[in-house]
N, C-alpha and C positions, 0 to 999 in steps of 0.2 A: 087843839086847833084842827079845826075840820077843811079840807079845801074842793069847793067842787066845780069841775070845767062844764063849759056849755058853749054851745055854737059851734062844732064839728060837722062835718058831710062831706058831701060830695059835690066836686065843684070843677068845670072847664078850667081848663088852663089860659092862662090871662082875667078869670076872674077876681072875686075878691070873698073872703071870711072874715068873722070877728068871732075872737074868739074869749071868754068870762073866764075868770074865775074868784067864784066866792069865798071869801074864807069867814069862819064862824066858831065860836068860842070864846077864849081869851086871847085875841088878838091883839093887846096893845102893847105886847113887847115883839110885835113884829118887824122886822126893818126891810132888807130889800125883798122884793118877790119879783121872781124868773118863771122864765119857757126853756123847758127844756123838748129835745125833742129826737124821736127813735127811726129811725126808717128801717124797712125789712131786712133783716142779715146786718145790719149795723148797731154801734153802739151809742147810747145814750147821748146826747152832747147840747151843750148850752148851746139858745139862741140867742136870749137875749135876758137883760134883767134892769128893771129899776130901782135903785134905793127911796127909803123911804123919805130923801130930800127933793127926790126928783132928779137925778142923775139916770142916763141909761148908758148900757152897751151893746151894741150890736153886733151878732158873726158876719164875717162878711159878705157869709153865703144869701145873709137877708137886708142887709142894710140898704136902706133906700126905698124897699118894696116892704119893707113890714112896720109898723110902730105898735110900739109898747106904751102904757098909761095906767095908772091908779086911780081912784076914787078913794078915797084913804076916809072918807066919811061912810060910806057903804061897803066899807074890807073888799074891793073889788082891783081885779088888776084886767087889763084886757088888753088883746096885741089884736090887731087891727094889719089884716095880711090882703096884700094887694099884687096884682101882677101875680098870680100864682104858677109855680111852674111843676110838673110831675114830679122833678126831684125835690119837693116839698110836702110832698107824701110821706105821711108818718104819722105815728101816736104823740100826740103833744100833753107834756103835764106840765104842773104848774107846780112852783115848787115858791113855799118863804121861809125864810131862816129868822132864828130868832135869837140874836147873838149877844142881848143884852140880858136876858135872866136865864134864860134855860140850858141855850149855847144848843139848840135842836131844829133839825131843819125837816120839815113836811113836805109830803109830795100829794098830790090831787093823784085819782084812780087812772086818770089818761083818757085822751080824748081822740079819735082819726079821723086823722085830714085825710083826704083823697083826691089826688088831683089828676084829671083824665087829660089826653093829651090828644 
């Protein structure tokens, strides 16, 4: 399984991004797929994830201002980020686990947000 992010840049603060990610291969024992996300000098950390029923979660550092969504017909997931603020700056990857046959989880190459203040 292949996964690849798009719609990253550079964006005011108070704007808005969307951000893909494609996944391609053998996808169909794929279940939930996540954002995770890096900021400079920190560590990795979930933003948000939806299972493959449509269940999400959100950190609460984004709840409210960002949504998550699949296209489960197009292997696509995309988080949909609003209100954006500088401390939202970071390399965002996409990550899907696959916990029904492989029990393996993929991460996308990383994608940066930039958000100017």
């Amino acid at each position: 399984v292949q996964l690849v992010e798009s719609g990253g840049g550079l964006v005011q603060a108070g704007g808005s991004l969307r951000l893909s990610c494609a996944a391609s291969g053998d996808t169909t024992c794929l279940s939930a797929m996540a954002w995770y996300r890096q900021a400079p000098g920190k560590e990795r950390e979930l933003a948000t994830f939806i299972t493959d029923g449509g269940s999400t979660y959100y950190a609460d550092s984004i709840k409210g201002r960002f949504t998550i969504s699949r296209d489960n017909a197009k292997n696509t997931v995309y988080l949909q980020m609003n209100s954006l603020k500088s401390e939202d700056t970071a390399v965002y990857y996409c990550n899907a686990r696959d916990m029904t046959c492989r029990d393996v989880t993929y991460w996308g190459q990383g994608i940066q947000v930039t958000v100017s203040s």
